[in-house]
N, C-alpha and C positions, 0 to 999 in steps of 0.2 A: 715836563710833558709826560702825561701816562698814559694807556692806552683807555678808550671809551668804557664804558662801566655796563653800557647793555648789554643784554643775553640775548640772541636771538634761538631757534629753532633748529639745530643743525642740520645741516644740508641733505645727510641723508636720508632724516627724517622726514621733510618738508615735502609735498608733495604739491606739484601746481596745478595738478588735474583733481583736488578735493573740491568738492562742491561748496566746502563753506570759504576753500581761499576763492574769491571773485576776483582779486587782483593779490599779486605780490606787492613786497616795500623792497624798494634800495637797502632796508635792513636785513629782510630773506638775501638780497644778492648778497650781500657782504659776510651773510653766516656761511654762503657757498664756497666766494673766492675769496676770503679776506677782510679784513678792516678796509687795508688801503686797496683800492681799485686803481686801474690804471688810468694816468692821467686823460687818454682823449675821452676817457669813457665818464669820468666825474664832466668834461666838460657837456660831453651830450644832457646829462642830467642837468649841468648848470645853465646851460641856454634853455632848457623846457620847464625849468622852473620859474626863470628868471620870465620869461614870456606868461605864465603861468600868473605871478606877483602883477606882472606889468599890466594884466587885465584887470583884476584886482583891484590891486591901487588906483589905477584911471580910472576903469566905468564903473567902480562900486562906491570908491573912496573910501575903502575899508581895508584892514588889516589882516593877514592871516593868522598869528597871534600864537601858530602853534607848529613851529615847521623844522621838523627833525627828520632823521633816516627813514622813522617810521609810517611819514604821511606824504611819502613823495612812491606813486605808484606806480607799476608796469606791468602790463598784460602778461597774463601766465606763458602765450608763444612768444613775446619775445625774454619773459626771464629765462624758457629751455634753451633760447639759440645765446642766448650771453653766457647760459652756463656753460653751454658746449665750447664754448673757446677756451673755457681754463679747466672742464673737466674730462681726465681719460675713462671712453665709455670702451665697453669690449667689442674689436676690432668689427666682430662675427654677428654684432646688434644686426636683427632683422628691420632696426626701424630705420625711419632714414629722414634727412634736414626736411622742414618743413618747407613748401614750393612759397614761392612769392606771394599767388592768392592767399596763402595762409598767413603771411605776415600782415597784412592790413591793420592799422593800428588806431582806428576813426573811435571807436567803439567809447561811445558816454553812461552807458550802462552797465552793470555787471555780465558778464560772459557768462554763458547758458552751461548748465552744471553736468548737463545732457554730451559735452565739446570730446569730440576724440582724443584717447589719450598717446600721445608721441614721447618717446622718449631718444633724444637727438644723438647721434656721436659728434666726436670731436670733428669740425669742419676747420677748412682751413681760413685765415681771418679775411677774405678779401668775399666773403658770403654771410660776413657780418651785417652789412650794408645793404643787404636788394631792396629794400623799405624801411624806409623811416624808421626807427624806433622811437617813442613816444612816453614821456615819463611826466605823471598827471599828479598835479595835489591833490589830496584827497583835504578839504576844507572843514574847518572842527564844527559847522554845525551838522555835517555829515557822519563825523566821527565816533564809533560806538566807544571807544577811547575817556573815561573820565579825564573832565580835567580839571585841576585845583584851582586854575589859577587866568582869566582872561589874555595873558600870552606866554609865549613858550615855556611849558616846562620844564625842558634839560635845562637842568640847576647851573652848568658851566656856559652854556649859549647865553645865556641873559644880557641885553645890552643894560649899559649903565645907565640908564635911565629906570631900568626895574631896580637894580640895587639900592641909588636914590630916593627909592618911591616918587619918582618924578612922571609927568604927566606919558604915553609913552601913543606914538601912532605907528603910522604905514612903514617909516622909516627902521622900527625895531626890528620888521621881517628881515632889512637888508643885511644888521648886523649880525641876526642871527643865522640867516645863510651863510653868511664868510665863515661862519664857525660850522657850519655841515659842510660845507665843500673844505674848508681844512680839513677837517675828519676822513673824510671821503678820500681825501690826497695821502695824506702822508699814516691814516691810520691811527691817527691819537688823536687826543683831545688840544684842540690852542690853550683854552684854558681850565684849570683843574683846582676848583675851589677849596678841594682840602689838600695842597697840596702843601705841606707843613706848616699845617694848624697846630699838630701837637708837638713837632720842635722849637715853634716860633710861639706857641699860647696866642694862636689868631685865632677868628672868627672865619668860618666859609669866607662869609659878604667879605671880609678885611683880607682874605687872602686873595679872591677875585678881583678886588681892588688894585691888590699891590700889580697883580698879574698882568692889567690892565695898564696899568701905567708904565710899567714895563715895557710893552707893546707900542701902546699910542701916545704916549708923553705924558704929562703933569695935563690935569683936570683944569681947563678954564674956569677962571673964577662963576661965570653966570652959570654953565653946567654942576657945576660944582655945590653950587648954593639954589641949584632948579627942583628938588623935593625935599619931604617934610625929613628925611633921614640926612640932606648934605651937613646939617651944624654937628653931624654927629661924628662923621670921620674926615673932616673938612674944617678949618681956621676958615677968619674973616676973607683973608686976602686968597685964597684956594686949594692952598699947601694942604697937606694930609697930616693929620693929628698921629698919626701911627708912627711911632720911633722904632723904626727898623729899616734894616739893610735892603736898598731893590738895585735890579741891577736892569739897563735900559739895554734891549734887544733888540734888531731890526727882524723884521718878516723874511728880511732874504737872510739871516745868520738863522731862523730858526727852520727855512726852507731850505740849506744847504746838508747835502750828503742825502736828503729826505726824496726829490726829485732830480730830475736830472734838471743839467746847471746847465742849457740854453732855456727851459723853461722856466729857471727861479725869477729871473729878472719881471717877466711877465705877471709871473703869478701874484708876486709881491705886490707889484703894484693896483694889480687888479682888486687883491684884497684888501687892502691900504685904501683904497678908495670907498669900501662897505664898509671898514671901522674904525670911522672918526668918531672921536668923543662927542662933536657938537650935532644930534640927529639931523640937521637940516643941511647937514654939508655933505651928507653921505650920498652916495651916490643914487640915484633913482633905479628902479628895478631895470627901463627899457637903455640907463646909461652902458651898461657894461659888457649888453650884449654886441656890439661896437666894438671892443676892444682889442686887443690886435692877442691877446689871452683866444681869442676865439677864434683866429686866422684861419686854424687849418680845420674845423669845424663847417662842413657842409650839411646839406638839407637832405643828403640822405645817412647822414653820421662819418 
């Protein structure tokens, strides 16, 4: 496991009252407080996403195709009040928390460039909550963002069905959110395709592979042999042509010491449920918002 590969903007630099940012990313937050964020707060994110997909996938029957730190957004007033909970401002700031009217978070538009600018002190966490906060896809036909590839970019998010070159839909977004809400939790990557290529003389795709099965077991034979790349690192029967050492790890051995350990149990399984090898067994976007991962998760955060 190593830590993610992107660069964001440094915190001090970033400013949320520029006219050309109209929204922040989960990734500006993360260049603020951290890789890893704190677990209720990945989850606020992961129920607004997962809601976000679930519209998505039902009334569109489409895919998002491209969903990373980068395209999951947050109004510029609520990235100042999440910063303020992890950032020390000086005592004697003349500015002060934004009032409730200010927190509204409906807004389908970009935010007027014209907006006051506030700069928050540190509040205490129980003024985290007077409204909602609201974390919006930002959808790649929307996105000034080039993109190489009709879905997800980040090279280690890839479900196996892109490695395969096998046919790939709605269910690719699920597995590649279990891999940004990992990120988001523990601050690294789940999986990390060059992660001894040059000890082992592997291929990225061969190292993301082994990684993989690592994780979710041996490749069913029909996944297995489902695109025009399985004859290539896949025998008849569905074993891996790659002679080398893998070693099989659970989600809760690689979640232990990472979180705290009355939420491994939960987390495991919640993501264990978004990355099955077989696309159709994964979990649906509106399944997981249900799960008991989301218990202490209210509708005002």
């Amino acid at each position: 496991m190593s830590p993610r590969p992107e660069v964001y903007i440094p915190g001090h630099v970033w400013d949320s009252q520029n006219p050309s940012e109209r929204y922040a990313s989960v990734g500006d937050l993360c260049a603020h407080i951290g890789d890893k964020l704190p677990l209720h707060l990945a989850k606020w994110i992961a129920r607004d996403v997962l809601r976000g997909l679930a519209n998505l996938h039902e009334s569109r029957g489409k895919a998002h195709g491209d969903l990373s730190q980068d395209c999951i957004l947050v109004s510029p007033q609520d990235m100042k009040m999440l910063i303020s909970q992890f950032y020390n401002v000086d005592a004697q700031s003349q500015h002060t928390m934004p009032q409730s009217s200010e927190m509204s978070h409906t807004e389908t538009h970009p935010i007027p460039s014209n907006m006051d600018t506030v700069v928050v002190p540190v509040a205490p966490s129980s003024t985290l909550a007077l409204k909602p906060i609201v974390f919006r896809l930002c959808y790649p036909e929307i996105s000034d963002r080039p993109r190489h590839h009709p879905f997800c970019d980040s090279f280690g998010m890839r479900p196996p069905e892109a490695l395969l070159d096998a046919p790939q839909g709605i269910s690719a977004d699920i597995w590649t959110l279990a891999c940004v809400l990992y990120e988001l939790i523990t601050g690294e990557s789940l999986i990390d395709p060059f992660f001894q290529t040059l000890e082992l003389g592997l291929t990225p795709e061969e190292s993301h592979l082994i990684q993989i099965i690592e994780i979710c077991g041996e490749f069913p034979r029909d996944v297995a042999k489902s695109g025009t790349n399985g004859c290539k690192w896949f025998h008849d029967d569905g074993t891996i042509r790659l002679e080398t050492t893998y070693y099989p790890v659970t989600l809760k051995d690689i979640l232990h010491s990472r979180i705290e350990p009355s939420e491994i149990t939960h987390t495991a399984d919640m993501l264990r449920s978004m990355l099955r090898l077989r696309p159709q067994e994964r979990a649906k976007a509106v399944d997981p918002l249900n799960h008991p991962w989301f218990h202490d998760v209210d509708e005002r955060g």
